[in-house]
C-alpha positions as CSV (number, residue, x, y, z in Angstrom):
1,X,0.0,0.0,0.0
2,X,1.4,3.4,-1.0
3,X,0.6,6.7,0.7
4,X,1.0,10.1,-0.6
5,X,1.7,12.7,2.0
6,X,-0.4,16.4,2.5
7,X,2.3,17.5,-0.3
8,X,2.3,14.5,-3.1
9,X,5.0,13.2,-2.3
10,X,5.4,9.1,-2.2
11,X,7.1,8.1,1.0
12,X,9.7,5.4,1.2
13,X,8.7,3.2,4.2
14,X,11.7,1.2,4.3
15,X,13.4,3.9,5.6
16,X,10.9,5.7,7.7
17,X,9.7,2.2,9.5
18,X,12.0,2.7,12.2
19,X,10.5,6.3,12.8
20,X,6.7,5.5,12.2
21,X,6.9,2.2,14.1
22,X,8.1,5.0,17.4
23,X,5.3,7.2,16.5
24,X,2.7,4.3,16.0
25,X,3.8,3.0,19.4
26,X,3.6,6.5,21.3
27,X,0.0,7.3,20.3
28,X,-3.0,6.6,21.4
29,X,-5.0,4.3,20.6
30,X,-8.9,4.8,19.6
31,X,-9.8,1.3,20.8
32,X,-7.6,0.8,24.0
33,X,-7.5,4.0,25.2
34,X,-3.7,3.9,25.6
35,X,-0.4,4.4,23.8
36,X,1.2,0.5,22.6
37,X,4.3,1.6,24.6
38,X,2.1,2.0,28.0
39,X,0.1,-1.1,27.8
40,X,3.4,-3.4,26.9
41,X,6.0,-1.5,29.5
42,X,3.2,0.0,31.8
43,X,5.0,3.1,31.6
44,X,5.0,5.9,29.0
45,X,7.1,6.8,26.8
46,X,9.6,9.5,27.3
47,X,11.5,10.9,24.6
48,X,14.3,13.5,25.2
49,X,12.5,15.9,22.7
50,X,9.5,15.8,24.9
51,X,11.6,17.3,28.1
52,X,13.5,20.2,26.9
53,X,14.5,22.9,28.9
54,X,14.1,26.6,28.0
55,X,17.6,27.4,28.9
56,X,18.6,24.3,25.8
57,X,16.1,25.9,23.7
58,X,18.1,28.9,23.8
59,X,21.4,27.4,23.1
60,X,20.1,24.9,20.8
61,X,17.1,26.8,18.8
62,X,17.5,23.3,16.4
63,X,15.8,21.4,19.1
64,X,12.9,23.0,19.2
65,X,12.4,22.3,15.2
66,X,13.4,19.0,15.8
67,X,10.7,18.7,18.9
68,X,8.2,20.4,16.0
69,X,9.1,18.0,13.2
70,X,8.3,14.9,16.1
71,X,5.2,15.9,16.5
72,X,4.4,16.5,13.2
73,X,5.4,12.7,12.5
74,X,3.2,11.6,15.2
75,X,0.2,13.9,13.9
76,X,1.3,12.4,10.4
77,X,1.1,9.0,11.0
78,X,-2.0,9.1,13.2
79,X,-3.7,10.7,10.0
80,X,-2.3,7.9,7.9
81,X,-3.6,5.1,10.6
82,X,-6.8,6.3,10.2
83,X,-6.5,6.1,6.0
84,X,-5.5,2.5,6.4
85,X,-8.0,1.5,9.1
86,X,-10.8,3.3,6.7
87,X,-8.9,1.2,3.2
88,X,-9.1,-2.4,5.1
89,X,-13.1,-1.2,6.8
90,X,-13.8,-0.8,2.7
91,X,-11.6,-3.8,1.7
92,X,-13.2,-6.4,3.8
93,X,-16.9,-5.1,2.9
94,X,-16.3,-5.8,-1.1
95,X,-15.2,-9.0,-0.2
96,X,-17.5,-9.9,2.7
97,X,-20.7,-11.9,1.4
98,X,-24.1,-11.8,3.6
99,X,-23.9,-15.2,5.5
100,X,-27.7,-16.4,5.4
101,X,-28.3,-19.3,8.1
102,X,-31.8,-21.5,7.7
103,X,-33.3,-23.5,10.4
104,X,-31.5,-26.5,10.5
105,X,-28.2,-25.0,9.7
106,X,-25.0,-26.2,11.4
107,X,-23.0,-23.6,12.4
108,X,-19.5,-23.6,14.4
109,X,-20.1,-20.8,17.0
């Protein structure tokens, strides 16, 4: 499956696995609730970016784009989650047939 971002452009998911698969696991989660990364360690997760210091801010203004590009990869991929939950809800319903049980029907329930 291939995604085009707000912009066009097609994104290589080889290389930005590693970075999605952080962002997929710090988010939360429509069903549970709960960020992955809190329901599997119990704890959540705490990235440096998330913690920075005024004072580092000032010395370092690249951390704060750094902190702003994060979050735009979080608020990326939970847009994209949402296309692909919405692509397999329509997948499955053009390939799902009506099941129609009779009286008399054996059935595995």
């Amino acid at each position: 499956m291939e995604y085009k971002d707000h912009e066009g452009y097609d994104n290589d998911w080889v290389t930005l696995l590693p970075a999605v698969k952080l962002a997929y696991n710090e988010i939360q989660h429509s069903i549970t609730g709960k960020s992955p990364f809190l329901i599997d360690k119990g704890c959540s997760l705490f990235l440096p970016v998330d913690h920075l210091e005024k004072d580092l801010l000032a010395i370092y203004p690249i951390l704060k784009d750094l902190h702003e590009s994060w979050k735009k990869v979080c608020d990326t991929e939970q847009i994209f989650i949402a296309e692909a939950k919405e692509y397999e809800k329509q997948r499955y319903k053009k390939n799902d047939k009506e099941t129609d049980f009779r009286d008399g029907d054996q059935a595995l329930v």
